[in-house]
C-alpha positions in Angstrom: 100.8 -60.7 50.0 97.3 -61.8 49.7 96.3 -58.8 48.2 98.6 -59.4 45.6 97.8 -62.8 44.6 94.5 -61.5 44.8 94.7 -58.9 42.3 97.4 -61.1 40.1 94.3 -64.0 39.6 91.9 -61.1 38.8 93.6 -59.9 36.2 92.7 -63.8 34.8 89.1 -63.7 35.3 86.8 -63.3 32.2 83.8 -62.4 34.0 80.9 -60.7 32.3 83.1 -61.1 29.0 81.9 -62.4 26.1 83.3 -65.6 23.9 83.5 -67.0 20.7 84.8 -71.0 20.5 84.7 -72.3 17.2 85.0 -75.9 16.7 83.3 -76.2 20.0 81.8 -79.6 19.3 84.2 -81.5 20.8 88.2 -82.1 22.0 89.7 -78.9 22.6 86.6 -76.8 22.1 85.0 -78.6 24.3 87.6 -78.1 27.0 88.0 -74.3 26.1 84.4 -73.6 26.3 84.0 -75.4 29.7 87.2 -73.2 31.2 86.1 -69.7 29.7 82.4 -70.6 31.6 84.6 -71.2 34.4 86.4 -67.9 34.4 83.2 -66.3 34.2 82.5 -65.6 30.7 79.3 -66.2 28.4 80.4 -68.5 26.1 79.2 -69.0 22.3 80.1 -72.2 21.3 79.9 -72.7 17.7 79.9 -75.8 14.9 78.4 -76.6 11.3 76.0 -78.6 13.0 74.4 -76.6 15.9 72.5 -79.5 17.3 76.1 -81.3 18.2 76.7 -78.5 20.5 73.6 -78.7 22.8 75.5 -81.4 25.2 78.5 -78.7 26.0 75.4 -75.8 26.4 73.6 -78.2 28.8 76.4 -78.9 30.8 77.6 -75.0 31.2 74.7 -74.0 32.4 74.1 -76.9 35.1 77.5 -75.5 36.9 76.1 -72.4 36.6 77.6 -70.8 33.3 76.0 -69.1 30.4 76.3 -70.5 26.7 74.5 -70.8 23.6 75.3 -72.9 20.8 75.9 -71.3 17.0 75.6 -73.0 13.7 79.2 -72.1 11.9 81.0 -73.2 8.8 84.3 -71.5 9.1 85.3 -72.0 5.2 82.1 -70.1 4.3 82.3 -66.4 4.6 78.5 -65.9 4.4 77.8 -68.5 7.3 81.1 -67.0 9.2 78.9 -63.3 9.3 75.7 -65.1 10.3 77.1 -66.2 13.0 78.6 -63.4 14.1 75.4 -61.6 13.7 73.4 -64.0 15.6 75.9 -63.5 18.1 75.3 -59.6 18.0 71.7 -60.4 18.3 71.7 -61.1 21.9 74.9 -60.3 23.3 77.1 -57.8 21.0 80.5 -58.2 20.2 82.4 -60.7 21.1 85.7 -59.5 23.9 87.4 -62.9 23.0 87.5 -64.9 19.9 89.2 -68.7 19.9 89.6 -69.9 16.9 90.2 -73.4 17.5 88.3 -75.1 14.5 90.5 -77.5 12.4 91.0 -80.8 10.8 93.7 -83.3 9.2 93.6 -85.5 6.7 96.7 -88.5 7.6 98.3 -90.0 4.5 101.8 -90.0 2.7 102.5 -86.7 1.0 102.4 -88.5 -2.7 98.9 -90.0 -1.7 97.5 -86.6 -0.8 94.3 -85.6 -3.2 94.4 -81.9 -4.3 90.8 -81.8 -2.2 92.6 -83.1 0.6 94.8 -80.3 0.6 92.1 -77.9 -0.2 89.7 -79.6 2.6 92.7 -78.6 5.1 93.9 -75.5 4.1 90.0 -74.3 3.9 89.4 -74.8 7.3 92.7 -74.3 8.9 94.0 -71.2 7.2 91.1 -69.7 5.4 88.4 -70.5 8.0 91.1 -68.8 10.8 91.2 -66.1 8.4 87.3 -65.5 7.8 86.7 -65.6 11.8 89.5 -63.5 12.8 89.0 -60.8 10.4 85.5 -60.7 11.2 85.9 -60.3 14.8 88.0 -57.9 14.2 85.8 -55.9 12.0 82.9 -55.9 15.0 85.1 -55.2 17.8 86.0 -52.4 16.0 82.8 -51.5 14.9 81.9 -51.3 18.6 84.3 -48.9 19.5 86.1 -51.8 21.8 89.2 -54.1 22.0 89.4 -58.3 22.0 91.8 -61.1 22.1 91.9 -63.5 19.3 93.7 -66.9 20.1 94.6 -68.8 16.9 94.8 -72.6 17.7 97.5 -73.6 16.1 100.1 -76.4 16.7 103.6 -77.2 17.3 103.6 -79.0 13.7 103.3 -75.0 12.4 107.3 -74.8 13.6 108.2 -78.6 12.7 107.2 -80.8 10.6 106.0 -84.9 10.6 105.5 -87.6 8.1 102.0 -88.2 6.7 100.3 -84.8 7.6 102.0 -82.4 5.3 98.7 -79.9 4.7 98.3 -79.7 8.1 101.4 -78.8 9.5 101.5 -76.2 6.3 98.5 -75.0 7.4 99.2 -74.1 10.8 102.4 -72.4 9.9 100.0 -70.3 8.1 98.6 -69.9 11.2 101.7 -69.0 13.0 102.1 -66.4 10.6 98.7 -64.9 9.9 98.6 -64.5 13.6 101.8 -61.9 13.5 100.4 -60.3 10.4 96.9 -59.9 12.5 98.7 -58.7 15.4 100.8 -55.7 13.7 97.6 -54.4 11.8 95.0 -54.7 14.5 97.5 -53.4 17.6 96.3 -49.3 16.7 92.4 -51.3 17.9 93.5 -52.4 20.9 92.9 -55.7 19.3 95.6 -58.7 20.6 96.3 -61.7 18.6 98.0 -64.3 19.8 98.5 -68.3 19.2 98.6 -71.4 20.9 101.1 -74.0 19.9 99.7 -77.5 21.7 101.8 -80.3 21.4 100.4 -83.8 21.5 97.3 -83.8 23.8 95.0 -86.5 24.8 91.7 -86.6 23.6 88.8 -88.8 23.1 90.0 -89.2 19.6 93.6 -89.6 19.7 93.5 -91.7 22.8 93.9 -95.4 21.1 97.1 -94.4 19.1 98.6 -92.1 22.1 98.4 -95.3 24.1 99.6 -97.8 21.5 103.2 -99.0 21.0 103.6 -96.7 17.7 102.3 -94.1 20.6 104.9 -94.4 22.9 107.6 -94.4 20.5 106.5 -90.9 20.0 106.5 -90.1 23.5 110.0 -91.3 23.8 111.4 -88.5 21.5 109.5 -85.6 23.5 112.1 -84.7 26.0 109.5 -84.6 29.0 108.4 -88.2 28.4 105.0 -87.3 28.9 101.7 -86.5 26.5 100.1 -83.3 27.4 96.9 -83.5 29.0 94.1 -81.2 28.1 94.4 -79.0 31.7 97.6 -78.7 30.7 96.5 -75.9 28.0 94.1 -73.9 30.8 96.7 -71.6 32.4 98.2 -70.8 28.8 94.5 -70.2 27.3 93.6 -68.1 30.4 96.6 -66.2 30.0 96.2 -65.1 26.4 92.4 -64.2 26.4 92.5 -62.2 29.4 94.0 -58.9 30.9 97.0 -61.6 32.6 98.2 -61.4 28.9 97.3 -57.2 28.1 100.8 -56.5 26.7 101.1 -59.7 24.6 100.3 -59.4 20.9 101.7 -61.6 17.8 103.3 -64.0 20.6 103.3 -68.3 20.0 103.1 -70.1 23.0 104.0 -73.5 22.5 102.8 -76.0 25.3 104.4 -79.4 24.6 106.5 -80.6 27.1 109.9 -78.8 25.4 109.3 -81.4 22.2 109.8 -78.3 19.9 113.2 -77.8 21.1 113.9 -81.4 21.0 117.3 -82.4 19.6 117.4 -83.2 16.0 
């Protein structure tokens, strides 16, 4: 029975491998890139602003991981090859791709700016786009297979007041990623998305916390806020060879609030 458990947490390791984390700078990111070091892979961790990224390098490589830091502006297809090319530069292709970076603009829908909606959609959809398709384009061009991980969000299956680019975004997402996976399966190239519900972070902390906060909380039938470990097992799962047969899949982690009762 060891031997099996053995060879069943083996199949999770991502040692040697190396990883793309887009967004990297902080939250999710962050968290991601710290747990891919942990699994054993070399980890590229990649923002606009390289400098941002040095603290999450630093801290890598004191526990004994491997990670550089990559300047990347996801809505800008020239900047989205120079990265990857820096990338190539001293490590190759990338085996894994996380293609977390996104951002949200909160306001009624009739108070929404047209740049507002652009600003979203730019780097939510389009930026997911330009990174995807380029990985894909070098792990093919290297004769190997990946895993891209789209970071979606449960708002990409349900909607809420006040955030109505975003949650069309990320059902852009949703689908882009089933689109990816059908064309990219003949490369042995896996795409799959994450779905988080409401996590803790640094910057949602103060409202999660507040009385509007637990309101929220109320309605997710688990009565509890995700936490950020609470996305390792599923990340794990999807990047490495745990998840080989799983392709176009959306794996929602949120406490069952998606199938919450209308």
């Amino acid at each position: 029975m060891t031997g099996v458990r053995s060879s069943v947490m083996d199949r999770f390791s991502l040692q040697g491998q190396r990883v793309l984390v887009t967004g990297g700078s902080s939250g999710l990111g962050t968290h991601f890139a710290h747990l891919l070091a942990g699994a054993g892979a070399r980890v590229a961790v990649a923002a606009r602003r390289a400098d941002k990224l040095q603290g999450v390098v630093d801290t890598i490589a004191e526990a004994g991981g491997e990670a550089r830091a990559l300047s990347l502006d996801v809505t800008d297809a020239a900047s989205v090859r120079a990265c990857f090319d820096a990338l190539a530069a001293d490590w190759g292709a990338p085996d894994v791709v996380v293609n977390n970076a996104g951002v949200t603009v909160t306001r009624a829908l009739l108070e929404q700016s047209e740049e507002d909606f652009d600003h979203v959609m730019d780097t939510n959809l389009k930026g997911c786009w330009l990174v995807a398709t380029e990985a894909a384009r070098r792990m093919v061009a290297a004769g190997q297979g990946g895993s891209i991980v789209n970071v979606a969000s449960i708002l990409g299956e349900r909607v809420a007041g006040g955030v109505a680019p975003y949650a069309i975004s990320k059902a852009g997402v949703v689908q882009a990623t089933k689109a990816m996976a059908l064309e990219l399966a003949r490369h042995r190239i896996r795409v799959n998305a994450l779905l988080p519900g409401y996590v803790v972070t640094d910057l949602n902390r103060d409202f999660l916390t507040s009385e509007a906060g637990d309101k929220l909380r109320s309605r997710i039938p688990s009565r509890r806020f995700g936490e950020l470990t609470d996305l390792d097992g599923p990340l794990l799962l999807l990047a490495s060879d745990a998840g080989a047969a799983m392709s176009g899949a959306t794996v929602a982690v949120d406490g069952a609030h998606l199938v919450s009762s209308l």
